[in-house]
LUMBAPA-963199 format. One record per residue (C-alpha): residue number from 1; residue in three letters; x, y, z. Coordinates in steps of 0.02 Angstrom, whole numbers, plus 50000, padded with zeros to 5 digits. Layout:
<recs>
+-----+--------+-------+-------+-------+
: num : residu :    px :    py :    pz :
+-----+--------+-------+-------+-------+
: NUM :    ALA :     X :     Y :     Z :
...
+-----+--------+-------+-------+-------+
</recs>
This chain:
<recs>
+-----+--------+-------+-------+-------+
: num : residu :    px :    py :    pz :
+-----+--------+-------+-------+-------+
:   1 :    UNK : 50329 : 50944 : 49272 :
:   2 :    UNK : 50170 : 50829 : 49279 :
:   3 :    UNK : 50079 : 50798 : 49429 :
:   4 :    UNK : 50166 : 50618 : 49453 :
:   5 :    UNK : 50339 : 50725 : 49446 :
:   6 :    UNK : 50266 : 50836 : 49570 :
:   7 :    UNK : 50219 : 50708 : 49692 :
:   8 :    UNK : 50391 : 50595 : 49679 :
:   9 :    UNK : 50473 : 50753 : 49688 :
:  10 :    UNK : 50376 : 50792 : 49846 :
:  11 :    UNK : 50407 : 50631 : 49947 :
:  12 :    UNK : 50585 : 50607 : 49904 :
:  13 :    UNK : 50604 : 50781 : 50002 :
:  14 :    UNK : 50505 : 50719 : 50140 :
:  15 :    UNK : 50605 : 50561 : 50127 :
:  16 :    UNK : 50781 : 50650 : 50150 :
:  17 :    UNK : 50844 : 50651 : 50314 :
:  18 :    UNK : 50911 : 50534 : 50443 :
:  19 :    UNK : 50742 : 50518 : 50517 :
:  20 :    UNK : 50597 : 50422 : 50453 :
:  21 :    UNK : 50463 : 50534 : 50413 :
:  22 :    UNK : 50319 : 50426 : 50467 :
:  23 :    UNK : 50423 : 50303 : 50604 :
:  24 :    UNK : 50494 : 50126 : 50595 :
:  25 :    UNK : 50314 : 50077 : 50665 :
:  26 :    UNK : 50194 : 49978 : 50571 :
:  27 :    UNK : 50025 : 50017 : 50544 :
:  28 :    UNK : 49905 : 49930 : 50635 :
:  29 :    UNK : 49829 : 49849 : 50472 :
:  30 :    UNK : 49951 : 49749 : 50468 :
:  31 :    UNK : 49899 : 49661 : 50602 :
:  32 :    UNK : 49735 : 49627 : 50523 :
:  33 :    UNK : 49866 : 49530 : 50376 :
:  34 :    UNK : 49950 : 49417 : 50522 :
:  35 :    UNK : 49794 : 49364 : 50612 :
:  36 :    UNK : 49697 : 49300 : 50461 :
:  37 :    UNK : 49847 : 49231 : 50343 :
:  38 :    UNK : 49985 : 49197 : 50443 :
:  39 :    UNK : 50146 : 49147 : 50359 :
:  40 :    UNK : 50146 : 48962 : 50428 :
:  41 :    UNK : 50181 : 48928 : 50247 :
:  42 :    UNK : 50277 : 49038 : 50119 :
:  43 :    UNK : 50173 : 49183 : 50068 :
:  44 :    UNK : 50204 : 49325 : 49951 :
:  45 :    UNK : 50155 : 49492 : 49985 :
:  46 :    UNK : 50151 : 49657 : 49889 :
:  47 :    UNK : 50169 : 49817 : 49999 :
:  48 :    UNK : 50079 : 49955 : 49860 :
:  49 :    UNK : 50182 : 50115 : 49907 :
:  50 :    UNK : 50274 : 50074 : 50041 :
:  51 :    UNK : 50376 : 50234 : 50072 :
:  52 :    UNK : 50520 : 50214 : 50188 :
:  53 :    UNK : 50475 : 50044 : 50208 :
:  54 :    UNK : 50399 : 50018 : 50394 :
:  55 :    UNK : 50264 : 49915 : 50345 :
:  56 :    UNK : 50366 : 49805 : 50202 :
:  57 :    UNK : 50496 : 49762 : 50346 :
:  58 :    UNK : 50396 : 49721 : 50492 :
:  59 :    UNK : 50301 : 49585 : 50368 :
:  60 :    UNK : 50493 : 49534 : 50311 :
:  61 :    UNK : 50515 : 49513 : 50496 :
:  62 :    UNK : 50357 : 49403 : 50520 :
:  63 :    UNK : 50412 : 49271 : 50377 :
:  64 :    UNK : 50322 : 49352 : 50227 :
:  65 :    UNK : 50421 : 49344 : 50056 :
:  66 :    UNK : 50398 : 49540 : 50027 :
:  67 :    UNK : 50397 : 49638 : 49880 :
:  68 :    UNK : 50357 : 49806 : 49882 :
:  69 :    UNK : 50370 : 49965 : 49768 :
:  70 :    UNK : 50352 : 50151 : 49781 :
:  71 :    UNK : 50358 : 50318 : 49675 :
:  72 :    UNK : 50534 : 50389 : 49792 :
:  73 :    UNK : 50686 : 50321 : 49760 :
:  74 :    UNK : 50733 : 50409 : 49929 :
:  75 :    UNK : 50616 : 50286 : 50018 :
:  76 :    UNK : 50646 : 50136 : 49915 :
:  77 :    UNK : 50838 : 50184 : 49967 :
:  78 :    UNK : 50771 : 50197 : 50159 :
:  79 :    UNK : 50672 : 50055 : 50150 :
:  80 :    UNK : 50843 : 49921 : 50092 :
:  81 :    UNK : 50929 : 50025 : 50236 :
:  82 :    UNK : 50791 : 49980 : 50372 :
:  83 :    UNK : 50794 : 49807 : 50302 :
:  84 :    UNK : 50974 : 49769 : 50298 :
:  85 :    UNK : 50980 : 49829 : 50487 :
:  86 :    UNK : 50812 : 49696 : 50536 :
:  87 :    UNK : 50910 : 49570 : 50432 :
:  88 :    UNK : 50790 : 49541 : 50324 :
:  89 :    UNK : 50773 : 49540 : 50130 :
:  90 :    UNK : 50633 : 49663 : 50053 :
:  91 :    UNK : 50650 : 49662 : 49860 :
:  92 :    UNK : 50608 : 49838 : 49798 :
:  93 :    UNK : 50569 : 49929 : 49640 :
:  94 :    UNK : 50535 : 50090 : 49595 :
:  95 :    UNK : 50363 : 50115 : 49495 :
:  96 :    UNK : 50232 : 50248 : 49475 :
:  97 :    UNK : 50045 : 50180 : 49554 :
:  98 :    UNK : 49959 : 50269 : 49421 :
:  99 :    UNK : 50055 : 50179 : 49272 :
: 100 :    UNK : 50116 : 50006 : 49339 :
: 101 :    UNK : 50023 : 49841 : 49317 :
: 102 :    UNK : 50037 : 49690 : 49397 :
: 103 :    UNK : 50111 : 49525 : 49285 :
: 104 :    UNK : 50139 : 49400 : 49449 :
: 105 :    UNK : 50037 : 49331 : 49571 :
: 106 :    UNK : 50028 : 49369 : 49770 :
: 107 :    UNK : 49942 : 49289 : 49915 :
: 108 :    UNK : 49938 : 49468 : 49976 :
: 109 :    UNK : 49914 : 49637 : 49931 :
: 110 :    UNK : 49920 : 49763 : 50056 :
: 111 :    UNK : 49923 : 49966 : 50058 :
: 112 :    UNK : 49913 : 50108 : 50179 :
: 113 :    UNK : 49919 : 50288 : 50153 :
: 114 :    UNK : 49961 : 50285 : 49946 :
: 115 :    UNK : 49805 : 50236 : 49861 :
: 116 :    UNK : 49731 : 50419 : 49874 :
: 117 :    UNK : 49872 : 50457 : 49723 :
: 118 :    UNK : 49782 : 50352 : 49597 :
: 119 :    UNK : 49698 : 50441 : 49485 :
: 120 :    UNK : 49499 : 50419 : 49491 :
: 121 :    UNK : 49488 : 50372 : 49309 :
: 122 :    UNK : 49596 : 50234 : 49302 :
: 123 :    UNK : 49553 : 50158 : 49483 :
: 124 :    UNK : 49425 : 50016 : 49414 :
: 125 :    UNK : 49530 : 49967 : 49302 :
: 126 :    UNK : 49674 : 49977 : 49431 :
: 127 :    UNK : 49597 : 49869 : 49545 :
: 128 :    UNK : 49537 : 49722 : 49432 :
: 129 :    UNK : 49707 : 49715 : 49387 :
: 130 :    UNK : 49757 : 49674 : 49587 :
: 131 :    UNK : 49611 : 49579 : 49583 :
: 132 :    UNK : 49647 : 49458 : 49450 :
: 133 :    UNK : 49845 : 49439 : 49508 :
: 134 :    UNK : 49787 : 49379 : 49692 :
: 135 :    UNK : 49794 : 49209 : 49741 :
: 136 :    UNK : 49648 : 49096 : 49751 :
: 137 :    UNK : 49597 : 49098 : 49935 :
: 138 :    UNK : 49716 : 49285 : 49956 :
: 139 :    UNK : 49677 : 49446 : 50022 :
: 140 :    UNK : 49678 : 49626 : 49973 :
: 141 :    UNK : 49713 : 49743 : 50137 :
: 142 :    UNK : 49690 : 49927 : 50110 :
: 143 :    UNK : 49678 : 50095 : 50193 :
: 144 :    UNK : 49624 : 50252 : 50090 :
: 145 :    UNK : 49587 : 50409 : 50120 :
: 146 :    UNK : 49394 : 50466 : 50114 :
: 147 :    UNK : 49335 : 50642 : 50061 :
: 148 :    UNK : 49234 : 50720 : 50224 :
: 149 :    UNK : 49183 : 50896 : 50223 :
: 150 :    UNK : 49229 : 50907 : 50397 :
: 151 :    UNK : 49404 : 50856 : 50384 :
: 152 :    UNK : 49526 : 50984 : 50322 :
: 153 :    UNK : 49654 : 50935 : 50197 :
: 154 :    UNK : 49806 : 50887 : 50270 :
: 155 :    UNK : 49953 : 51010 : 50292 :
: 156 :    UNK : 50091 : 50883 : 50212 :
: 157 :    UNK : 49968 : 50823 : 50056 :
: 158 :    UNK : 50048 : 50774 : 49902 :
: 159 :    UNK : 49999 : 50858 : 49746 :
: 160 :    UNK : 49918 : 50701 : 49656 :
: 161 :    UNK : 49778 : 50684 : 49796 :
: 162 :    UNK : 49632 : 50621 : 49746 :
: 163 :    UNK : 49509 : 50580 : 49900 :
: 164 :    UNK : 49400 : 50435 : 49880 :
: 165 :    UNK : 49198 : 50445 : 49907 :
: 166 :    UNK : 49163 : 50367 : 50068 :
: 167 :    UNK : 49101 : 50170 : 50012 :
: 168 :    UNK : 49212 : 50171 : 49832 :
: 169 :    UNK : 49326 : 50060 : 49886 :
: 170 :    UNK : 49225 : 49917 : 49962 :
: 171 :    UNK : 49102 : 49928 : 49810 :
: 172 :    UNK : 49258 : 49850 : 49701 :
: 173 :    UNK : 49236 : 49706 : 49794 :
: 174 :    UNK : 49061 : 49671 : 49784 :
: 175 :    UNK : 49115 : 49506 : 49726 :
: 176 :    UNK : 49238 : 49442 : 49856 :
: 177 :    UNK : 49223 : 49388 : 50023 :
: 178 :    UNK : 49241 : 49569 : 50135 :
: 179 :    UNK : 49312 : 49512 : 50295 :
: 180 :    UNK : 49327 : 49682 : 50377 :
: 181 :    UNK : 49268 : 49864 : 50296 :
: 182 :    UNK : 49284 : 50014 : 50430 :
: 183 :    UNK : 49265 : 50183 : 50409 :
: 184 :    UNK : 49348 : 50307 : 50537 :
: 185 :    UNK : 49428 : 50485 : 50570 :
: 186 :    UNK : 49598 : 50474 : 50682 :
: 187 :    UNK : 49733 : 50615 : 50729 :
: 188 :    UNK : 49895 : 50633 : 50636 :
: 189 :    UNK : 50040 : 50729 : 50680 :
: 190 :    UNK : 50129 : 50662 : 50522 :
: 191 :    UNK : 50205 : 50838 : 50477 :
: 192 :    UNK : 50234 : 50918 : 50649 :
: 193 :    UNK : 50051 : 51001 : 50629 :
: 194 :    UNK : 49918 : 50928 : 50716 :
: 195 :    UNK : 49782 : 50861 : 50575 :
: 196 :    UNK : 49650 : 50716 : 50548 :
: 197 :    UNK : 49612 : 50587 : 50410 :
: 198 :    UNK : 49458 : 50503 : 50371 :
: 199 :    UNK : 49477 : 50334 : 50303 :
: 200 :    UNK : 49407 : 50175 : 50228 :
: 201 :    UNK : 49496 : 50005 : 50289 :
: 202 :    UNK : 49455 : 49858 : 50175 :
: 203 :    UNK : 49496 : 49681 : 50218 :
: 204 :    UNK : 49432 : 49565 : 50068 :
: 205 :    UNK : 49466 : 49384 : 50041 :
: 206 :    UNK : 49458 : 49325 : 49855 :
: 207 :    UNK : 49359 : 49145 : 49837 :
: 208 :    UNK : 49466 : 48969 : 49857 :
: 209 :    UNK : 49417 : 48915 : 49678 :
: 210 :    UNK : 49473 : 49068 : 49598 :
: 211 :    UNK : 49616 : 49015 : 49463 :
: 212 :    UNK : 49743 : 49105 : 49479 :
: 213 :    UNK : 49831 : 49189 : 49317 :
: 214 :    UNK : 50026 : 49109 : 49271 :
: 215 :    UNK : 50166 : 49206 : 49291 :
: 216 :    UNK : 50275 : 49219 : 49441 :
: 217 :    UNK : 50406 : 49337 : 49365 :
: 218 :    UNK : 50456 : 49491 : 49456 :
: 219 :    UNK : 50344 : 49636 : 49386 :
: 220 :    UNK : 50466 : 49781 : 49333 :
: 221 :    UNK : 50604 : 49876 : 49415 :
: 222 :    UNK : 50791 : 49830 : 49511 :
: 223 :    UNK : 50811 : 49740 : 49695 :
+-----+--------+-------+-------+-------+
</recs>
């Protein structure tokens, strides 16, 4: 079993019960998404790893077209569930974040807690990618975890964690318009143990004139 086995494995055990393992909450990121590109006209967003779906719903409730993919079936599963109770349509597909690649183009990408399981070597490459299928005048919203030698590992850490350097991720988007970057350490009681994360929050705009590569076909995987 591979370490991409390992971590799918992982999360659809966490993903199991009744219960959603990290609430029906949103982050508060996504707040940073409504206040500087509302949905006052359509807008497509990509939730990167969305889990049990918290996140991709709330924006589904908002008036974003959501899309939204993860490595657990147990969450995508969770995730229709939650959606079909808000009334609201989320279209999901299952893909692995170190292997898939983006063949459409979104006003919005957006991720929170998931980008620590890409793997360091593909991660430029990765992100110029998500780069290059955002929107002219879009934005890229992300949270990642940041290697600090004062913050323990977390109890509930997948197996495919790979900590960014504090900085990494806003130096990928030396040539966009950085709206918000944030660095900060906050408590998490995520698996019942208390813990802390230090992260990175990136809020990057990409320029108006930017042309935008074709394609508007769903990128791989079932509703």
């Amino acid at each position: 079993m591979n370490e991409n086995e390992r971590t799918q494995e992982q999360y659809d055990e966490m993903y199991r019960g009744e219960s959603y393992y990290w609430t029906v909450r949103p982050s508060r990121t996504c707040f940073e998404v409504l206040e500087r590109m509302p949905p006052d006209r359509p807008l497509r967003l990509l939730d990167i790893g969305c889990g049990e779906g918290r996140n991709a719903v709330f924006f589904a409730r908002n008036g974003y077209e959501v899309h939204a993919f993860d490595i657990s079936g147990t969450g995508l599963e969770k995730t229709r569930r939650l959606a079909e109770r808000a009334g609201v349509s989320v279209r999901v597909f299952q893909a692995d974040l170190n292997r898939f690649r983006l063949d459409e183009t979104f006003d919005i990408l957006f991720s929170t807690g998931t980008l620590h399981s890409s793997d360091p070597s593909v991660r430029a490459e990765l992100f110029e990618n998500y780069k290059r299928h955002t929107a002219a005048g879009g934005l890229n919203v992300f949270s990642v975890f940041v290697d600090k030698p004062f913050v323990a590992r977390a109890p509930d850490s997948d197996p495919n964690t790979h900590l960014w350097r504090s900085g990494e991720l806003f130096t990928l988007y030396h040539d966009w318009q950085i709206e918000l970057c944030a660095e900060e350490i906050f408590d998490c009681m995520s698996s019942g143990v208390p813990h802390q994360h230090a992260v990175n929050r990136l809020v990057a705009r990409t320029p108006a004139s930017k042309p935008a590569p074709g394609g508007r076909r769903a990128g791989g995987g079932a509703e």
